[in-house]
N, C-alpha and C positions, 0 to 999 in steps of 0.2 A: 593198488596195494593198500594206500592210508583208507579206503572208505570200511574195505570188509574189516582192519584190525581196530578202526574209531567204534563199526556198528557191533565187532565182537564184542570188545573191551563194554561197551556203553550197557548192550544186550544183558550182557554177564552178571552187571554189576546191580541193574533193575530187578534184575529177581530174583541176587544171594543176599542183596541188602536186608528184606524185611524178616522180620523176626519170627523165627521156628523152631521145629524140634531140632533141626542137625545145628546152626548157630548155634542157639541154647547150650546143645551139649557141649560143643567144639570147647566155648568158653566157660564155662562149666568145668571139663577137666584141665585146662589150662590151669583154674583159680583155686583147685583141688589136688594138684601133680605138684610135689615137692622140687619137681624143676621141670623145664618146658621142655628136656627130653625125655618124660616119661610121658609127657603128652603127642609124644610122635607117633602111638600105635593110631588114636584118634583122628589126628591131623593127617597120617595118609589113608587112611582107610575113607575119611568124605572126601580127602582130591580122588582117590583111584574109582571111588563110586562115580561124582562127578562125573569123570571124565568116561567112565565107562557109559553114563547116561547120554551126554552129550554125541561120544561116539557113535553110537546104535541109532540115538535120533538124526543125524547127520546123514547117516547111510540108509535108516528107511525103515530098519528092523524092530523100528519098536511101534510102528503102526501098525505091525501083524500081530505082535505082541497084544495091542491094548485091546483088538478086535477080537479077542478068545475072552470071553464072560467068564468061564471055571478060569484060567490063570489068573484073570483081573481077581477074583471071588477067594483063590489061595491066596495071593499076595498080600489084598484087604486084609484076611484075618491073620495070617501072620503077623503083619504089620502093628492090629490092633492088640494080640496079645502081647507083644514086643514093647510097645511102649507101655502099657498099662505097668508089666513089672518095671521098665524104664522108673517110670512117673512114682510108684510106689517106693524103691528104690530112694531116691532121692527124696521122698517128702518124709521119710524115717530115720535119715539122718540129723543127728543131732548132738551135733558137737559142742565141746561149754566153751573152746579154745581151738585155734589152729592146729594145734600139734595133735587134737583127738582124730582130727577126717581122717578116717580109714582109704588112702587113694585106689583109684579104683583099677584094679590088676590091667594089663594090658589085652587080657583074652577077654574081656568083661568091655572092654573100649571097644572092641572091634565088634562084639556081633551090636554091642546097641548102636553105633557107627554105623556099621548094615542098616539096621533095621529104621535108622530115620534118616537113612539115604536111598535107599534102594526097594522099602517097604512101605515109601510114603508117596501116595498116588498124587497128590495134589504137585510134585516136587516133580514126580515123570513126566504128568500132563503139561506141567511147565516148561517144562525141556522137550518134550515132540511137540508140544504147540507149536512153543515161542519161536526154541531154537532150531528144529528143524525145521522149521517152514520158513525161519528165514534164511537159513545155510542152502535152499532152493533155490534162492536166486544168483548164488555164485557157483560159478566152476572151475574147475583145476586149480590154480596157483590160489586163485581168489579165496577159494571154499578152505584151501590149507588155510592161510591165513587166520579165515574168521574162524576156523576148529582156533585153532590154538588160540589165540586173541581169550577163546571163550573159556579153554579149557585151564590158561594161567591163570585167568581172575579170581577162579575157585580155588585155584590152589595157593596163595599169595593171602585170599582173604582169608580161610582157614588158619596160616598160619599167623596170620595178623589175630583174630579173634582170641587162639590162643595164646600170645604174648600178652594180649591183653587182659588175661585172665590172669596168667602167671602174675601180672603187676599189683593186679586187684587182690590177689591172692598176698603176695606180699605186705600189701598195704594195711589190710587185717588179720591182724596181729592176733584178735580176740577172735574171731570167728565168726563173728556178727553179721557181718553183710555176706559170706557164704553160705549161712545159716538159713536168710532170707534170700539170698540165689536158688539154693535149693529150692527152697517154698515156690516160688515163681518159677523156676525150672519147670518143676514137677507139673505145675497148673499147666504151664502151655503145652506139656506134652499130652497132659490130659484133654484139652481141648482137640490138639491135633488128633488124637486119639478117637474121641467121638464123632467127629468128621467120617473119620474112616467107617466106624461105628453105622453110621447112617448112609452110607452109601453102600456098606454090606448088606443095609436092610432093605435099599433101594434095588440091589441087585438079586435077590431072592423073591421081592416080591413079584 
């Protein structure tokens, strides 16, 4: 029981650590939500993606999944026009003070939550790599364990990011360092973006 919840929890944490579009945003609308409960649409929508990805990879169904070229080829460009207005979005805001960020409706949180959860290939291949191939080598009680192990971490660090937001968010007063959140928001979604960008070109040609 301690091996699969040490190699979930450890698993989990190696590849929601580095820095991307859905972190980005998470904290992002945390430091942009005039309280960390308007940042709840956000905060569940990447644990239930999460968990929906971990799931499907777990049980196998997203290897059928990645091996259809026209699904991978829809999801890519969804994905890619998804963050582009994302990135856009956020680099044209431009607040002189806190109290101008216009926060961002809760319907507006969920599909860009979608869209750099569940339209970001690099994020899926991470999770039917990583995680399912290693939830293969456990079964019955063991394989429960490490699902959940894997699937609290994501949803524990979400709302960790977003607290963390909210603080930051308090912290400036003037708007300044939101100001340049956004700026930087914006860029790494546009890189994520490009990625995607180039393996739609990779997939066509």
């Amino acid at each position: 029981m301690l091996q699969p919840l040490i190699h979930g929890i450890l698993l989990a944490l190696g590849l929601i650590l580095p820095l991307g579009a859905q972190n980005v945003f998470v904290f992002n609308q945390g430091a942009n939500q005039k309280k960390i409960s308007k940042a709840l649409p956000v905060i569940i929508t990447a644990g239930l993606c999460d968990t929906f990805l971990i799931v499907i990879a777990i049980l196998g169904v997203s290897l059928i999944l990645i091996s259809m070229p026209t699904l991978q080829l829809f999801i890519y460009i969804i994905g890619f026009l998804f963050l582009m207005y994302m990135a856009w979005s956020l680099w044209t805001e431009k607040p002189s003070n806190i109290e101008e960020i216009e926060p961002m409706p809760a319907k507006k949180q969920v599909l860009f939550a979608l869209s750099v959860s569940l339209l970001n290939p690099h994020a899926i291949m991470d999770t039917v790599g990583v995680i399912g191939t290693s939830a293969s080598v456990y079964d019955g009680y063991d394989k429960v364990i490490f699902s959940l192990a894997t699937i609290s971490v994501s949803w524990i660090w979400f709302v960790f990011l977003a607290i963390l937001g909210r603080i930051t968010g308090k912290i400036d007063k003037s708007g300044k360092y939101i100001f340049v959140l956004n700026k930087v928001s914006s860029i790494i979604v546009i890189i994520v973006g490009l990625i995607i960008l180039k393996n739609i070109v990779e997939i066509l040609s």
